[in-house]
C-alpha positions in Angstrom: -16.4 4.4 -41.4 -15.6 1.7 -44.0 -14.1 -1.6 -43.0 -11.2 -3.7 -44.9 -11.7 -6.8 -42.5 -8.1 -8.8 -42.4 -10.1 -12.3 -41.8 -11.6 -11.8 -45.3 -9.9 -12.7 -48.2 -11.4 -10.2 -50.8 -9.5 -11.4 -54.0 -11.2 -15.2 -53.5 -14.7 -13.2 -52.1 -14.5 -15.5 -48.6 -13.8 -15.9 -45.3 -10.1 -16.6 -44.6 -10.1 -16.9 -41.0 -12.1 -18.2 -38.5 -11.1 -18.9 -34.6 -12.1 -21.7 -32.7 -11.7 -21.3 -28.8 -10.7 -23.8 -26.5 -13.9 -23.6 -25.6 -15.7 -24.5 -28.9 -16.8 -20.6 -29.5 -16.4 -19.9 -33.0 -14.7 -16.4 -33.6 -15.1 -14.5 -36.8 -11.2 -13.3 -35.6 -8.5 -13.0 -33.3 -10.4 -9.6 -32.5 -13.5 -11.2 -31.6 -12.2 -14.6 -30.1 -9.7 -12.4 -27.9 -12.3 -9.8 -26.5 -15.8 -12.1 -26.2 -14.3 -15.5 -24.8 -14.7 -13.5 -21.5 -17.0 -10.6 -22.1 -20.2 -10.5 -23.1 -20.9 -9.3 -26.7 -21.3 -5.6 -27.3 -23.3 -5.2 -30.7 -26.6 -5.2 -30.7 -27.2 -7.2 -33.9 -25.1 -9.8 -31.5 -27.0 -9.8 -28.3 -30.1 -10.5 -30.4 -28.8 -13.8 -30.8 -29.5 -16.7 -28.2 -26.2 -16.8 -26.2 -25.2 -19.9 -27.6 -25.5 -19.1 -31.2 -21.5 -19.4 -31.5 -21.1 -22.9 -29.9 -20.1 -26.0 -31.7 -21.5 -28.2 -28.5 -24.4 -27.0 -29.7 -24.7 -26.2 -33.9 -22.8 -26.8 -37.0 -20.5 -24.8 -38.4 -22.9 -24.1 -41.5 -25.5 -22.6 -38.9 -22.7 -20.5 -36.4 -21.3 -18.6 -39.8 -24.4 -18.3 -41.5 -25.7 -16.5 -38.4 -22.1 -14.8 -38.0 -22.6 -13.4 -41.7 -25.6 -12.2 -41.6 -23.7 -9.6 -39.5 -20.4 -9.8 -40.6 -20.6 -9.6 -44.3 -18.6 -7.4 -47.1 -21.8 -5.0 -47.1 -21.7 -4.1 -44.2 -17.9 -3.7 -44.2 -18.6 -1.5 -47.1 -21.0 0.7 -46.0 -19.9 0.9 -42.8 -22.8 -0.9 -41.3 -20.8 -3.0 -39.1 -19.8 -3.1 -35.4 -18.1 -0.7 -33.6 -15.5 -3.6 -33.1 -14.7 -4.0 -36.7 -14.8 -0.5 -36.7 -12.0 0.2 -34.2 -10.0 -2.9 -35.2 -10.4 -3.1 -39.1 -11.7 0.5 -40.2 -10.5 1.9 -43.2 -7.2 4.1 -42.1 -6.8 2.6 -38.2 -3.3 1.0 -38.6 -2.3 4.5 -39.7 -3.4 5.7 -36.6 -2.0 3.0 -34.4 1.1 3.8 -35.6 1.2 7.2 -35.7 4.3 8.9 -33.8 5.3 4.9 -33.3 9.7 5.4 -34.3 10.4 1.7 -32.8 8.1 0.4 -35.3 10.1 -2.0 -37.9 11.2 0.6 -41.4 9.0 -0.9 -43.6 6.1 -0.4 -41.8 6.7 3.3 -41.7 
């Protein structure tokens, strides 16, 4: 399954959103901060990396998305070499789904 991430701004070929957590985790998104601020992470391109890999206390921002990208990265999105979590957030044709059968949702997102 393809990915069209909404924390990358494809017209300007970057990253348009990154999440910082309270904590000093850095998030590629929402999806990411929301789920592995208190679980462990599920890919296993991810649990390859040293458990701190994400923390500002401990490296710059530089090194956390360079490591982050290596992952996370518009080739990936595109060939669908991404993980699961992009997948089931992000994936080509899953807001579609979500809303599927949805009648309180807003008109103009029908």
């Amino acid at each position: 399954m393809q990915v069209r991430c909404s924390a990358y701004d494809y017209a300007s070929d970057r990253w348009d959103e990154l999440d910082v957590s309270a904590t000093l985790k850095v998030y590629p998104c929402c999806a990411y901060h929301a789920n592995y601020e208190v679980n462990p992470w599920d890919d296993e391109r991810f649990k390859a990396l040293t458990p701190d890999w994400n923390d500002l206390k401990k490296h710059d921002m530089e090194t956390i998305k360079k490591t982050m990208f290596t992952i996370l990265n518009v080739d990936n999105f595109n060939s669908g070499n991404c993980p699961q979590r992009c997948k089931n957030v992000c994936g080509v044709g899953i807001e579609e789904k979500h809303m599927a059968g949805r009648d309180d949702w807003p008109e103009e997102r029908h």
